[in-house]
mmJSON file of the N, C-alpha and C atoms, coordinates in Angstrom:
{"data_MODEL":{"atom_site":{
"group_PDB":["ATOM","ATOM","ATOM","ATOM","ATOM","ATOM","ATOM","ATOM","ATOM","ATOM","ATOM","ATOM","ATOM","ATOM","ATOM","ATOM","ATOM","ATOM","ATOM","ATOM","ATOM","ATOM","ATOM","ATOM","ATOM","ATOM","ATOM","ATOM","ATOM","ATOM","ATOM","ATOM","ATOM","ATOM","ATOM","ATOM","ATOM","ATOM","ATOM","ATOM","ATOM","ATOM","ATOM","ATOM","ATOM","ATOM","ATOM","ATOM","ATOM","ATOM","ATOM","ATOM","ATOM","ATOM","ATOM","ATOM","ATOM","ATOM","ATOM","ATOM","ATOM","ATOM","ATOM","ATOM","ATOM","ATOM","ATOM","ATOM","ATOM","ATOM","ATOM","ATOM","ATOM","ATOM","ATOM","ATOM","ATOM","ATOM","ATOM","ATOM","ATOM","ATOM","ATOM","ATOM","ATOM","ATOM","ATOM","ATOM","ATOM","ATOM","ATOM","ATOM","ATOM","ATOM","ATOM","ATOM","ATOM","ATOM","ATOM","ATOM","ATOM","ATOM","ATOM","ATOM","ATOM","ATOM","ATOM","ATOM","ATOM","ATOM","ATOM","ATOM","ATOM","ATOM","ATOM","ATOM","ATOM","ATOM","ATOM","ATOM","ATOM","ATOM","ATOM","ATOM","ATOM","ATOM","ATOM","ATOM","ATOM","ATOM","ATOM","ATOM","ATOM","ATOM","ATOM","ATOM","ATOM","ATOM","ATOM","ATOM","ATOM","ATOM","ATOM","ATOM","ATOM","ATOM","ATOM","ATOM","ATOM","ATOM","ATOM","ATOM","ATOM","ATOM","ATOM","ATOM","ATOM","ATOM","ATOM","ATOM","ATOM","ATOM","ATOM","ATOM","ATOM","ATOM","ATOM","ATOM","ATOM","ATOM","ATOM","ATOM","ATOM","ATOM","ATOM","ATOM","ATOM","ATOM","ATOM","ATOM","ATOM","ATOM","ATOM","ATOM","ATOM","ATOM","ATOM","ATOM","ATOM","ATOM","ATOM","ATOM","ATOM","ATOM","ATOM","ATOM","ATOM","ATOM","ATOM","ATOM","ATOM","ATOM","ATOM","ATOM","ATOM","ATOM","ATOM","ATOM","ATOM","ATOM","ATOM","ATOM","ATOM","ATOM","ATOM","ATOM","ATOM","ATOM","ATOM","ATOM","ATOM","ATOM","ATOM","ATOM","ATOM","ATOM","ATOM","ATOM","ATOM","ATOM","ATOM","ATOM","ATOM","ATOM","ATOM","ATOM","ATOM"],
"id":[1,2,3,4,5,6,7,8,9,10,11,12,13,14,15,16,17,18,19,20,21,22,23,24,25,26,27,28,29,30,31,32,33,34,35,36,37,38,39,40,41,42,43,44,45,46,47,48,49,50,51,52,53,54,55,56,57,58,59,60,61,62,63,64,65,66,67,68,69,70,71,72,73,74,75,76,77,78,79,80,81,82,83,84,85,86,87,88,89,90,91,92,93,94,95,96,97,98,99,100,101,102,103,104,105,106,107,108,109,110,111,112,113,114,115,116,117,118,119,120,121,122,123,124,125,126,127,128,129,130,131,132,133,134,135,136,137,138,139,140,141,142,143,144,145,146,147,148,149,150,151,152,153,154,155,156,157,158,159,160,161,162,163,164,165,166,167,168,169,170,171,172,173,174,175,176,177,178,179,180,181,182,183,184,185,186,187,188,189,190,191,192,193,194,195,196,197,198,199,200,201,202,203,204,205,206,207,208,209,210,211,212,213,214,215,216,217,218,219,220,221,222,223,224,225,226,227,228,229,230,231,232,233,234,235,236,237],
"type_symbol":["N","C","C","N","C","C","N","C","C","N","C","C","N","C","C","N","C","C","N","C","C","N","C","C","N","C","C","N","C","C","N","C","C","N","C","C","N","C","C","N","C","C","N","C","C","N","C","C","N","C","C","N","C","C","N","C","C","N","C","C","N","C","C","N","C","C","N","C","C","N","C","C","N","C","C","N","C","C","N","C","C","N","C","C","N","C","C","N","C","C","N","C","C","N","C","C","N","C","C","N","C","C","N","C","C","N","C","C","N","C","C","N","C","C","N","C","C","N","C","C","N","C","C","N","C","C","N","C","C","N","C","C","N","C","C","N","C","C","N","C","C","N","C","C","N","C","C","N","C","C","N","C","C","N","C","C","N","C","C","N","C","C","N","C","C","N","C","C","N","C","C","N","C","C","N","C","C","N","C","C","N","C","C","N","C","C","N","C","C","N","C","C","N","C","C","N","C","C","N","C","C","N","C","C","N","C","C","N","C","C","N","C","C","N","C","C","N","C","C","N","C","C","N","C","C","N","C","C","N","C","C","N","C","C","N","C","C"],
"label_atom_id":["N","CA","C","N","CA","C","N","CA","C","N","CA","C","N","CA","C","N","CA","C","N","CA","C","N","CA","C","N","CA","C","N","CA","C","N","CA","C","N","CA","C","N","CA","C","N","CA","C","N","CA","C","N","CA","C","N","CA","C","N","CA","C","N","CA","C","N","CA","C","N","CA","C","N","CA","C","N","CA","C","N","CA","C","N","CA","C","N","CA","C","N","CA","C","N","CA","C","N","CA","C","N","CA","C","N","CA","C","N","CA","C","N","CA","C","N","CA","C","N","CA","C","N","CA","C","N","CA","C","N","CA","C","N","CA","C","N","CA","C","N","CA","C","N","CA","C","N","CA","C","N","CA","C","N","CA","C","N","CA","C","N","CA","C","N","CA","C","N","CA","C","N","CA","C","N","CA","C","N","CA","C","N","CA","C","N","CA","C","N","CA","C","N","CA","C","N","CA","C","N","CA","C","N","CA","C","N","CA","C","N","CA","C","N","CA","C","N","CA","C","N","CA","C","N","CA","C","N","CA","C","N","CA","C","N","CA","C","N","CA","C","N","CA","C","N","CA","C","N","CA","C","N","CA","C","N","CA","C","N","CA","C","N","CA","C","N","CA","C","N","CA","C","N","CA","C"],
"label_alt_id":[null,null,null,null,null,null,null,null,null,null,null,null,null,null,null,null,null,null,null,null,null,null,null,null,null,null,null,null,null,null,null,null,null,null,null,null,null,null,null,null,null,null,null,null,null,null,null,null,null,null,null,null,null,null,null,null,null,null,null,null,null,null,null,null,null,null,null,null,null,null,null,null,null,null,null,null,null,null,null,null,null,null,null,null,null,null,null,null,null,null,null,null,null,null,null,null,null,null,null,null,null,null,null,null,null,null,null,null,null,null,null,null,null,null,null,null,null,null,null,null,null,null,null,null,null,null,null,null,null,null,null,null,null,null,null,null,null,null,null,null,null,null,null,null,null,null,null,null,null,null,null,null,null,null,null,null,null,null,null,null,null,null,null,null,null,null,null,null,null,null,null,null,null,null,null,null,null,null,null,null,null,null,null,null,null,null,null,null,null,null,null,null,null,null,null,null,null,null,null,null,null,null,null,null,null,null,null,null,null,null,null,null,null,null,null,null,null,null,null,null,null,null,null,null,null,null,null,null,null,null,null,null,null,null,null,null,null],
"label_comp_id":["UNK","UNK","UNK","UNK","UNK","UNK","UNK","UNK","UNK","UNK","UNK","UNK","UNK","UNK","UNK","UNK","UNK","UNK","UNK","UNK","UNK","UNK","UNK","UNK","UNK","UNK","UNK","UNK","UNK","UNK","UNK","UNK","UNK","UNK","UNK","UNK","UNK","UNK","UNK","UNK","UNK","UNK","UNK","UNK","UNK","UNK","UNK","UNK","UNK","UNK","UNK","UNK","UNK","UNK","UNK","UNK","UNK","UNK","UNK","UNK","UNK","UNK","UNK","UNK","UNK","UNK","UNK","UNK","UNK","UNK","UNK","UNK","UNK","UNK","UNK","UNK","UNK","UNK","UNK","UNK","UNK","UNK","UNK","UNK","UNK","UNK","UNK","UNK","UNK","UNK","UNK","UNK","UNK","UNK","UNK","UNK","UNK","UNK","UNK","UNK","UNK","UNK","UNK","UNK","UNK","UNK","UNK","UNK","UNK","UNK","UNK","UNK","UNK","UNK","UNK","UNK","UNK","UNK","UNK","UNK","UNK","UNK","UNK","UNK","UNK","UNK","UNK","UNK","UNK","UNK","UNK","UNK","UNK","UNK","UNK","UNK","UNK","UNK","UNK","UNK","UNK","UNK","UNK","UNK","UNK","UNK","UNK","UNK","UNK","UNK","UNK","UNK","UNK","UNK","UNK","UNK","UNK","UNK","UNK","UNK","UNK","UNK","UNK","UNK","UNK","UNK","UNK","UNK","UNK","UNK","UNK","UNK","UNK","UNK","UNK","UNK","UNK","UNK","UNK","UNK","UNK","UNK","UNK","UNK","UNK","UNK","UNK","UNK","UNK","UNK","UNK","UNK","UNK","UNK","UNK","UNK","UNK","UNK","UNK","UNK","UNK","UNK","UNK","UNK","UNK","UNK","UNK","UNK","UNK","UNK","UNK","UNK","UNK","UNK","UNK","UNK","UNK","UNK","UNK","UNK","UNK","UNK","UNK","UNK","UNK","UNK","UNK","UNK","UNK","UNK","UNK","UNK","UNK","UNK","UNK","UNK","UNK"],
"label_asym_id":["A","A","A","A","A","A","A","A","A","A","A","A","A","A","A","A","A","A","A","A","A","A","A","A","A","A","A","A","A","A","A","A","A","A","A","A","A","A","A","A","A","A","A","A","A","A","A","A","A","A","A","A","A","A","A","A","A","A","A","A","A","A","A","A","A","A","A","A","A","A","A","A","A","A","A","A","A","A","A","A","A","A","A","A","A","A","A","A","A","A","A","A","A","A","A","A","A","A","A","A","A","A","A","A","A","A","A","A","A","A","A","A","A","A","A","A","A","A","A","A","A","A","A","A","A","A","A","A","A","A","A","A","A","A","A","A","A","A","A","A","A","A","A","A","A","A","A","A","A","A","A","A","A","A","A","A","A","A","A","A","A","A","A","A","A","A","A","A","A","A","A","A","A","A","A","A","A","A","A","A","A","A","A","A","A","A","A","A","A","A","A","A","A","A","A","A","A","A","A","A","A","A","A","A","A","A","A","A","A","A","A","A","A","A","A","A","A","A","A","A","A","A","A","A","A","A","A","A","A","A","A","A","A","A","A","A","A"],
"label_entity_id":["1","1","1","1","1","1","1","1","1","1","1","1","1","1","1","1","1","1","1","1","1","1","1","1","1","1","1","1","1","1","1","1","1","1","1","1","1","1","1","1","1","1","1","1","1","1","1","1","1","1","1","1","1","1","1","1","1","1","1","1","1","1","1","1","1","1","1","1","1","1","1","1","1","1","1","1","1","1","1","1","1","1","1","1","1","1","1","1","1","1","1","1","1","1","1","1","1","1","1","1","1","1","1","1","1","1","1","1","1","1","1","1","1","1","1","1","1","1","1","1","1","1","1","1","1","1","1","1","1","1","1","1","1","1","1","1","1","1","1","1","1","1","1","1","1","1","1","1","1","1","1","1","1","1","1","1","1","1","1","1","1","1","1","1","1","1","1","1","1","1","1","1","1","1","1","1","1","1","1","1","1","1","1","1","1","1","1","1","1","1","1","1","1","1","1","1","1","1","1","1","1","1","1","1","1","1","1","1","1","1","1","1","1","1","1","1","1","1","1","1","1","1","1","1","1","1","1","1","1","1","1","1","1","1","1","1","1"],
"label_seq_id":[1,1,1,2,2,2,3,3,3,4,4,4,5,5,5,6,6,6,7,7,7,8,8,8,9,9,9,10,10,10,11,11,11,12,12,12,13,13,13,14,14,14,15,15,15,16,16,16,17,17,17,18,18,18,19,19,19,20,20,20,21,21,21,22,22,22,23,23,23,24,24,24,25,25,25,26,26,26,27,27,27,28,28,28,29,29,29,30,30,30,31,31,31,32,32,32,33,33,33,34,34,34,35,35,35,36,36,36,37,37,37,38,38,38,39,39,39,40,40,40,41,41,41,42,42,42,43,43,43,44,44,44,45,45,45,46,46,46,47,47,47,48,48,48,49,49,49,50,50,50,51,51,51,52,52,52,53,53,53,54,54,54,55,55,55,56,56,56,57,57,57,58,58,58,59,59,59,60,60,60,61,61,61,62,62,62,63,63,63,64,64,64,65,65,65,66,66,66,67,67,67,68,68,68,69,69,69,70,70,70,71,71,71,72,72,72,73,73,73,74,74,74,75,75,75,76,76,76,77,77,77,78,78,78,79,79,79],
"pdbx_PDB_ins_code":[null,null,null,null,null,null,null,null,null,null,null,null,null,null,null,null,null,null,null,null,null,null,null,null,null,null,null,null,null,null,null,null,null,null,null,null,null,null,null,null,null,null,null,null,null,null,null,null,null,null,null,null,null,null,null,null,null,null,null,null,null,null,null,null,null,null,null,null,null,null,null,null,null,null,null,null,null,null,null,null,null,null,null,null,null,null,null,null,null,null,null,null,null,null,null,null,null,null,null,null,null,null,null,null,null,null,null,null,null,null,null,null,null,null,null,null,null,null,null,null,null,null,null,null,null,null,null,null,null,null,null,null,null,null,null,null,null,null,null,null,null,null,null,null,null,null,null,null,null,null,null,null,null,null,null,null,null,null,null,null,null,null,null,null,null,null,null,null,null,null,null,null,null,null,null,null,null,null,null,null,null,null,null,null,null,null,null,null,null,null,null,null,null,null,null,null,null,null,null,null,null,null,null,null,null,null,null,null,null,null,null,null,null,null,null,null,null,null,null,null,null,null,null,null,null,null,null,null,null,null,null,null,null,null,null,null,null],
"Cartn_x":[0.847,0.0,0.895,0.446,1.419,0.859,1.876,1.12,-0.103,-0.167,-0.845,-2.501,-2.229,-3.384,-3.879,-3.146,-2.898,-3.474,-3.633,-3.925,-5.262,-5.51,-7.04,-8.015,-8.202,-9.196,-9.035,-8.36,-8.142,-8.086,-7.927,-8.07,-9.391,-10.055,-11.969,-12.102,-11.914,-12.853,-12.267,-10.632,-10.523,-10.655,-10.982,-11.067,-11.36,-12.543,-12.863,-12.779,-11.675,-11.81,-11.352,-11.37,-10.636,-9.079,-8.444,-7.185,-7.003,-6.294,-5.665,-4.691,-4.768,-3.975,-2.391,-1.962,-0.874,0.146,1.583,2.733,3.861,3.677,4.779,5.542,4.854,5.728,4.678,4.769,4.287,4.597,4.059,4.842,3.457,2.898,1.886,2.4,1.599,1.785,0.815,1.62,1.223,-0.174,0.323,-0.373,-1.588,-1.78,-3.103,-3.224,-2.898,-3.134,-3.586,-2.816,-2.793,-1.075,-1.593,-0.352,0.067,1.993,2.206,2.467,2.014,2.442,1.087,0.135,-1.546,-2.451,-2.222,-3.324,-4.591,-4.335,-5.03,-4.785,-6.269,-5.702,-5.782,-5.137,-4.792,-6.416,-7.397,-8.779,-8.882,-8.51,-8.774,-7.623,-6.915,-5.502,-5.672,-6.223,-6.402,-7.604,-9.079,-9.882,-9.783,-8.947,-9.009,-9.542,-9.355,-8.865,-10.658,-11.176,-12.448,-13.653,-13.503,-14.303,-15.103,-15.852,-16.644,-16.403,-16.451,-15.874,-16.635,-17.974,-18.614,-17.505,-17.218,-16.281,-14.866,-14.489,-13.248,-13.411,-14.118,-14.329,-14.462,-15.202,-15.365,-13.6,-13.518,-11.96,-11.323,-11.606,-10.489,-10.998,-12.42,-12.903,-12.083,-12.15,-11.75,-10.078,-9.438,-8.096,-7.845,-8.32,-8.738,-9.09,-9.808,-10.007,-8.626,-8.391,-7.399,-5.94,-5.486,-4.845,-4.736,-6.072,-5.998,-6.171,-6.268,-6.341,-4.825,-3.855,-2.345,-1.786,-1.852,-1.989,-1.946,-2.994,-3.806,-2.57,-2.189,-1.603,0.229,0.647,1.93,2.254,3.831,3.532,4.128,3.495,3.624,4.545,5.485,6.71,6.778,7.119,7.646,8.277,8.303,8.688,9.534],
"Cartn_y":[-1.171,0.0,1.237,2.198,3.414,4.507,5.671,6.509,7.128,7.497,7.884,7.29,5.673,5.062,5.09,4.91,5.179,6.505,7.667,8.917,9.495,8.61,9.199,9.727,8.751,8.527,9.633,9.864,11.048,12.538,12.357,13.658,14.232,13.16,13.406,13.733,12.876,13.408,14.601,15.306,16.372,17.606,17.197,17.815,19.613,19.903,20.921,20.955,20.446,21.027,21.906,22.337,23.547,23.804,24.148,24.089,24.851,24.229,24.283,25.733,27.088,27.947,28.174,26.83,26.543,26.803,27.801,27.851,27.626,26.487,26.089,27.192,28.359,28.892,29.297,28.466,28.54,28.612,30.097,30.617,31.533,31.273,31.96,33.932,34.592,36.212,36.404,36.652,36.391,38.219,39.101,40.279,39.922,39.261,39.24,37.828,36.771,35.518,34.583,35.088,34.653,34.03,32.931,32.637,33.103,33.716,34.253,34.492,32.649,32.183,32.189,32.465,31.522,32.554,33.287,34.539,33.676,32.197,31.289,31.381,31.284,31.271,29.973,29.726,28.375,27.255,28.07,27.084,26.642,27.699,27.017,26.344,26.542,25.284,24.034,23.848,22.758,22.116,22.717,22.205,22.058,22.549,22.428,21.345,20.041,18.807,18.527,19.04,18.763,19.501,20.369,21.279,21.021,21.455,20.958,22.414,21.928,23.397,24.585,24.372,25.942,26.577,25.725,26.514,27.083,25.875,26.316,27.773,27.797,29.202,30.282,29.862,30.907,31.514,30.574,30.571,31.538,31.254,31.792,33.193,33.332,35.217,35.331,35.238,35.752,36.072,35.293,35.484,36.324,36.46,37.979,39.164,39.625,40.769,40.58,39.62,39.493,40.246,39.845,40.466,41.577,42.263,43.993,44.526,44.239,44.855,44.727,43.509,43.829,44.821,44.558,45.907,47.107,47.486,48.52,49.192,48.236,48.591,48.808,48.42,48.256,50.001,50.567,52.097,52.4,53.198,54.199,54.041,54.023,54.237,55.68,56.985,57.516,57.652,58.289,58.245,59.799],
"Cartn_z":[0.0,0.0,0.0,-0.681,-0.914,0.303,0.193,1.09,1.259,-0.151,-1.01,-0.691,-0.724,-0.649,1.057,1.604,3.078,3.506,2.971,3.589,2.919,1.628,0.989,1.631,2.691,3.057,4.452,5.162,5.908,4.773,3.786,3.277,2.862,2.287,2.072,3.769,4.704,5.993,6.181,5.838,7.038,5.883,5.11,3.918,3.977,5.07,5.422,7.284,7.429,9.006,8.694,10.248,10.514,10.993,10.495,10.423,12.097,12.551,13.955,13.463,14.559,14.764,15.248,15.787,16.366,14.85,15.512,14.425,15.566,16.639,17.3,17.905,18.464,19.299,20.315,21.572,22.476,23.756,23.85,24.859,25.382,26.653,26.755,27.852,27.065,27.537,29.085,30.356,31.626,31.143,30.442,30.749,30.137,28.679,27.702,28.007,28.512,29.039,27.589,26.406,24.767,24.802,23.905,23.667,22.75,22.53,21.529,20.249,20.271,18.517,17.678,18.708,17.769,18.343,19.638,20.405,20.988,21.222,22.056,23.319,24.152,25.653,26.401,26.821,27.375,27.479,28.174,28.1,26.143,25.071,24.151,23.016,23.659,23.518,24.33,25.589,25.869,25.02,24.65,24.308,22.685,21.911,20.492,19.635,20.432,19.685,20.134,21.073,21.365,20.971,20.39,19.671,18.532,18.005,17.1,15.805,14.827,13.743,14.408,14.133,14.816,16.266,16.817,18.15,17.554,16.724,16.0,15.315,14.679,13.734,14.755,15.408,17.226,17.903,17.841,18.663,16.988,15.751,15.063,14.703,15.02,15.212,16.376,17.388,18.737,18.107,17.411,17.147,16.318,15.357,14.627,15.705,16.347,17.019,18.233,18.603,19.082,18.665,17.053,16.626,16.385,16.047,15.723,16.855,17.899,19.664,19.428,19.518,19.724,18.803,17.768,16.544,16.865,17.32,17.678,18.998,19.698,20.925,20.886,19.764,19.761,19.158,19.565,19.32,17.742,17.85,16.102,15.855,14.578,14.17,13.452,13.993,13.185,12.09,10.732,9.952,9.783],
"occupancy":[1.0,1.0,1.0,1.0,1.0,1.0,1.0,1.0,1.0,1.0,1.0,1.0,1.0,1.0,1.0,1.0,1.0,1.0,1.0,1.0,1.0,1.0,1.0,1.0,1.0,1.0,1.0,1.0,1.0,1.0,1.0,1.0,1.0,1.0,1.0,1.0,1.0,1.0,1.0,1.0,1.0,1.0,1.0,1.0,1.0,1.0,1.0,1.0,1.0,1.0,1.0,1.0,1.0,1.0,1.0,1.0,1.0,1.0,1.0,1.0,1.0,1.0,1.0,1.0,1.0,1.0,1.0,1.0,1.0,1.0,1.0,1.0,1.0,1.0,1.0,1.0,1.0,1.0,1.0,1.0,1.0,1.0,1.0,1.0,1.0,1.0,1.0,1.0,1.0,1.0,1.0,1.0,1.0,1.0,1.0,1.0,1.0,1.0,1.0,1.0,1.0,1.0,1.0,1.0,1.0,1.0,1.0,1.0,1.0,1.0,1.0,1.0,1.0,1.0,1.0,1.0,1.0,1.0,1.0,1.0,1.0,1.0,1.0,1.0,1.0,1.0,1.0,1.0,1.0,1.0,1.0,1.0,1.0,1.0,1.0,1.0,1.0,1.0,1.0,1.0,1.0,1.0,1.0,1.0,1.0,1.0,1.0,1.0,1.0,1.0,1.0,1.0,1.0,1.0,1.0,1.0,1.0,1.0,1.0,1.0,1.0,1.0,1.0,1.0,1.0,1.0,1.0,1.0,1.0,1.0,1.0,1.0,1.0,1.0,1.0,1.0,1.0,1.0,1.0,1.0,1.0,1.0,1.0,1.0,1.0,1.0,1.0,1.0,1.0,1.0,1.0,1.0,1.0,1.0,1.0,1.0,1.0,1.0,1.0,1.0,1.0,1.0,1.0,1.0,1.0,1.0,1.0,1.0,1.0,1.0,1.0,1.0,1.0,1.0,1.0,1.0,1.0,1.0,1.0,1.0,1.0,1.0,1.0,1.0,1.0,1.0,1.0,1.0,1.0,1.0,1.0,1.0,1.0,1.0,1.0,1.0,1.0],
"B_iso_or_equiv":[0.0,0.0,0.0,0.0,0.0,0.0,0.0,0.0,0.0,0.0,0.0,0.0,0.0,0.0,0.0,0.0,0.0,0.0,0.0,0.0,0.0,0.0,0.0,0.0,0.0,0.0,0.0,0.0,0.0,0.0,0.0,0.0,0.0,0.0,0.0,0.0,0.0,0.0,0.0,0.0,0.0,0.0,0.0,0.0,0.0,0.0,0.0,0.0,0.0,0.0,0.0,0.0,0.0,0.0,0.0,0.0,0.0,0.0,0.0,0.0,0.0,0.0,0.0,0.0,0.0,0.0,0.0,0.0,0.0,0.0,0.0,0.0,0.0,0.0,0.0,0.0,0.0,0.0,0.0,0.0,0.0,0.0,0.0,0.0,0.0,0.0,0.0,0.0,0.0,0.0,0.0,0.0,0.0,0.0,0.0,0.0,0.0,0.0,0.0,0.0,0.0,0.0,0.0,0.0,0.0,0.0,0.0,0.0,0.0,0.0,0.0,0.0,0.0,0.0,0.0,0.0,0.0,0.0,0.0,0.0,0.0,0.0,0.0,0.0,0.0,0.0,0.0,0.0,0.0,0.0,0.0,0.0,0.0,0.0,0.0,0.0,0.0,0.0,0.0,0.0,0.0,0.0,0.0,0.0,0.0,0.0,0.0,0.0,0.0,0.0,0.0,0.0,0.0,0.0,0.0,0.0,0.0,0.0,0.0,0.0,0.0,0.0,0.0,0.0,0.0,0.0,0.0,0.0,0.0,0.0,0.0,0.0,0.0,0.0,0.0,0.0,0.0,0.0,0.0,0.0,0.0,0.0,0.0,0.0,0.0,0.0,0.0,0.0,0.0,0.0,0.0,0.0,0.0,0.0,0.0,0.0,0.0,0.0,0.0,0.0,0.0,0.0,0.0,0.0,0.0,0.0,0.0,0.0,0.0,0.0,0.0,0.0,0.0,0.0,0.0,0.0,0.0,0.0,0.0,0.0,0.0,0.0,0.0,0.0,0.0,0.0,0.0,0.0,0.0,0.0,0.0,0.0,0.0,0.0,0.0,0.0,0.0],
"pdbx_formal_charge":[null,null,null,null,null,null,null,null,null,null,null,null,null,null,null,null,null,null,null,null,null,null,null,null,null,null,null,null,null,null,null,null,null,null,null,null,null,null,null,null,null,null,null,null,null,null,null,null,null,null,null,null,null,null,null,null,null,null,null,null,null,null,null,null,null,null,null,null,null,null,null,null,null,null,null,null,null,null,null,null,null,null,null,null,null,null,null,null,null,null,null,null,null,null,null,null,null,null,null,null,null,null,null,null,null,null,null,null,null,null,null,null,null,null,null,null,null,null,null,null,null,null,null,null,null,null,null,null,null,null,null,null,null,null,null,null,null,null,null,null,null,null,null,null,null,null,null,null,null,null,null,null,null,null,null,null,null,null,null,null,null,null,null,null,null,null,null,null,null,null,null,null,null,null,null,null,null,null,null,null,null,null,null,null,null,null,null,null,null,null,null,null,null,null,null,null,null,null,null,null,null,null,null,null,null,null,null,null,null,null,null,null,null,null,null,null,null,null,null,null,null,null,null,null,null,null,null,null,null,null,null,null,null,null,null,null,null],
"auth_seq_id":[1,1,1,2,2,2,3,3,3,4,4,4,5,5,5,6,6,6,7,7,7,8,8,8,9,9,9,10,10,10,11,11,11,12,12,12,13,13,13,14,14,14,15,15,15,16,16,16,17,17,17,18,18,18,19,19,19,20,20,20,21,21,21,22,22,22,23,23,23,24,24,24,25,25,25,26,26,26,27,27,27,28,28,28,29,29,29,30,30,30,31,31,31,32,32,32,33,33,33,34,34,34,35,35,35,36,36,36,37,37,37,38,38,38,39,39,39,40,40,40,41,41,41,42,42,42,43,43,43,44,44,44,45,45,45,46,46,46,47,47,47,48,48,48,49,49,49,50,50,50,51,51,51,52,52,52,53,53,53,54,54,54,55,55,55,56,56,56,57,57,57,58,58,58,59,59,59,60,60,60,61,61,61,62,62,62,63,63,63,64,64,64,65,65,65,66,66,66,67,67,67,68,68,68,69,69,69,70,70,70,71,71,71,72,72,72,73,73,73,74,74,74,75,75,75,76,76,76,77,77,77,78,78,78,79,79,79],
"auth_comp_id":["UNK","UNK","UNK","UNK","UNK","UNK","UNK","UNK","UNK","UNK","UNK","UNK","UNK","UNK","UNK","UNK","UNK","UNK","UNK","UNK","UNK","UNK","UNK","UNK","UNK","UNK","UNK","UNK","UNK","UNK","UNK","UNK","UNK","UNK","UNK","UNK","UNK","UNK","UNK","UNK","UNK","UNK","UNK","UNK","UNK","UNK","UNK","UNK","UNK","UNK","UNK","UNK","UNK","UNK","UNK","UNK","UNK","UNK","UNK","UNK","UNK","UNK","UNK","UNK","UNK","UNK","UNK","UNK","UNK","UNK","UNK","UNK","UNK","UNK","UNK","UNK","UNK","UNK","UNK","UNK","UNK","UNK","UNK","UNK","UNK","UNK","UNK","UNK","UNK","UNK","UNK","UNK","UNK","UNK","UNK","UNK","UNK","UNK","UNK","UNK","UNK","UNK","UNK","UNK","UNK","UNK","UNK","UNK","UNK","UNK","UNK","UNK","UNK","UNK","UNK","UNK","UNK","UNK","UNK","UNK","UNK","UNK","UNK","UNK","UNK","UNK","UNK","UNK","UNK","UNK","UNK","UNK","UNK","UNK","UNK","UNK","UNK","UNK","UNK","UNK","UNK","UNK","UNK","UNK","UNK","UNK","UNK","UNK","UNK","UNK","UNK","UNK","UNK","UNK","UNK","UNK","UNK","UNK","UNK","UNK","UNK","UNK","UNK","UNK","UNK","UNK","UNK","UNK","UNK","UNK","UNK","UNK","UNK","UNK","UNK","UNK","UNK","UNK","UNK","UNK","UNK","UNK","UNK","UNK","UNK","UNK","UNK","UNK","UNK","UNK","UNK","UNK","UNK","UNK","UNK","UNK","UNK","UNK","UNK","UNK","UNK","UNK","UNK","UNK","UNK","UNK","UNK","UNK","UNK","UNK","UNK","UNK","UNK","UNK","UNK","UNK","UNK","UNK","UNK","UNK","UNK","UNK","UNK","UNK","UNK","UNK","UNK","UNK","UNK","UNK","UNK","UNK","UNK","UNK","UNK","UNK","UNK"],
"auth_asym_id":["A","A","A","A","A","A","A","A","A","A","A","A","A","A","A","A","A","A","A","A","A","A","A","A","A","A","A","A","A","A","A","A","A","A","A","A","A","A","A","A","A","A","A","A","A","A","A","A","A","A","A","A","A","A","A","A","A","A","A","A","A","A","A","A","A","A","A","A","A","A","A","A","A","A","A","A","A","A","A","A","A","A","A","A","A","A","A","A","A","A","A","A","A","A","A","A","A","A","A","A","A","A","A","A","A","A","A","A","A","A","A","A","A","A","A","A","A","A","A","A","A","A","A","A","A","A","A","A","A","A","A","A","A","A","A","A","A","A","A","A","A","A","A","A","A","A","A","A","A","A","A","A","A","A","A","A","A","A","A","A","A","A","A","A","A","A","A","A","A","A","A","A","A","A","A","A","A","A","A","A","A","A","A","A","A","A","A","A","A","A","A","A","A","A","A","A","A","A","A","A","A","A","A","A","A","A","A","A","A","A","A","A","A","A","A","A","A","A","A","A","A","A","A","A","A","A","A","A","A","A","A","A","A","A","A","A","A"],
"auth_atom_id":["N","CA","C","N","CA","C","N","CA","C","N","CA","C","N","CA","C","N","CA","C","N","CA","C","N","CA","C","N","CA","C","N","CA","C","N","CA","C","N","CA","C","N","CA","C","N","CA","C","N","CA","C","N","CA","C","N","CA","C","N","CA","C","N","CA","C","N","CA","C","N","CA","C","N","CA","C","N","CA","C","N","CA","C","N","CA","C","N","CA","C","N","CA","C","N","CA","C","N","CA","C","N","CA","C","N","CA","C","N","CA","C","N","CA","C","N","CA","C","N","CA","C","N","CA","C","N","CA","C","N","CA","C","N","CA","C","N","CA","C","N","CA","C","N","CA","C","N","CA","C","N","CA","C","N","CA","C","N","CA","C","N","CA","C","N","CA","C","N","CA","C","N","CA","C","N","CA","C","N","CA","C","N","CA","C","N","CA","C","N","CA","C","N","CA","C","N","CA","C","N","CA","C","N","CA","C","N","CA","C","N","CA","C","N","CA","C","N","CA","C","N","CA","C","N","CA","C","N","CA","C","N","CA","C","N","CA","C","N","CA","C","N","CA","C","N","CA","C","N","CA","C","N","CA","C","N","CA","C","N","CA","C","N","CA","C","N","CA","C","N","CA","C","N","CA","C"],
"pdbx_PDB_model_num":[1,1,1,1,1,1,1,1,1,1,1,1,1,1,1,1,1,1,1,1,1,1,1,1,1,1,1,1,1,1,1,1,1,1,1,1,1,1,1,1,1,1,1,1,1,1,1,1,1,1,1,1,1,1,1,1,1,1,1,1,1,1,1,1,1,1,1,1,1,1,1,1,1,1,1,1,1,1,1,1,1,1,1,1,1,1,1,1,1,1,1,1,1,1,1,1,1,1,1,1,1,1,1,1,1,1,1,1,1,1,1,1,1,1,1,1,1,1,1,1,1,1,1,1,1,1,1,1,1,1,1,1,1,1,1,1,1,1,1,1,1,1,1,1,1,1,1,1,1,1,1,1,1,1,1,1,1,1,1,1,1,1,1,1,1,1,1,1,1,1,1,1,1,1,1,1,1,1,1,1,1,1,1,1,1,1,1,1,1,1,1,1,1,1,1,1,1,1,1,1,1,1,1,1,1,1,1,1,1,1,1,1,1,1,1,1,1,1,1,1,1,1,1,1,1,1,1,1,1,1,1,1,1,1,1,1,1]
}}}
């Protein structure tokens, strides 16, 4: 059996999940209580794997407004 044939069948089911936010740098921020690689907070890093897509998509709005709040907060650069 090839790999190929081996993984088909995981690719139709995960076909449309939801892609997990994790980029392996995890390191959680004690002030915004987000971790700093993904802007997950620890309750939804533990629960990821248990979620159902509707929560997933939940968790990946929250990470969006998440991001433009840090955005928002980091200072101006003069030009």
């Amino acid at each position: 059996m090839t790999t190929t044939t081996m993984t088909a069948g995981l690719d139709n089911e995960d076909h449309h999940a939801v892609p997990s936010p994790c980029i392996n740098v995890c390191r959680m921020d004690a002030s915004t209580g987000w971790c700093e690689g993904c802007l997950r907070t620890i309750d939804e890093i533990a629960g990821w794997s248990l979620f159902d897509d509707d929560a997933k998509r939940a968790v990946w709005d929250a990470i969006e407004l998440r991001h433009a709040e840090f955005v928002a907060r980091q200072p101006k650069v003069r030009r």
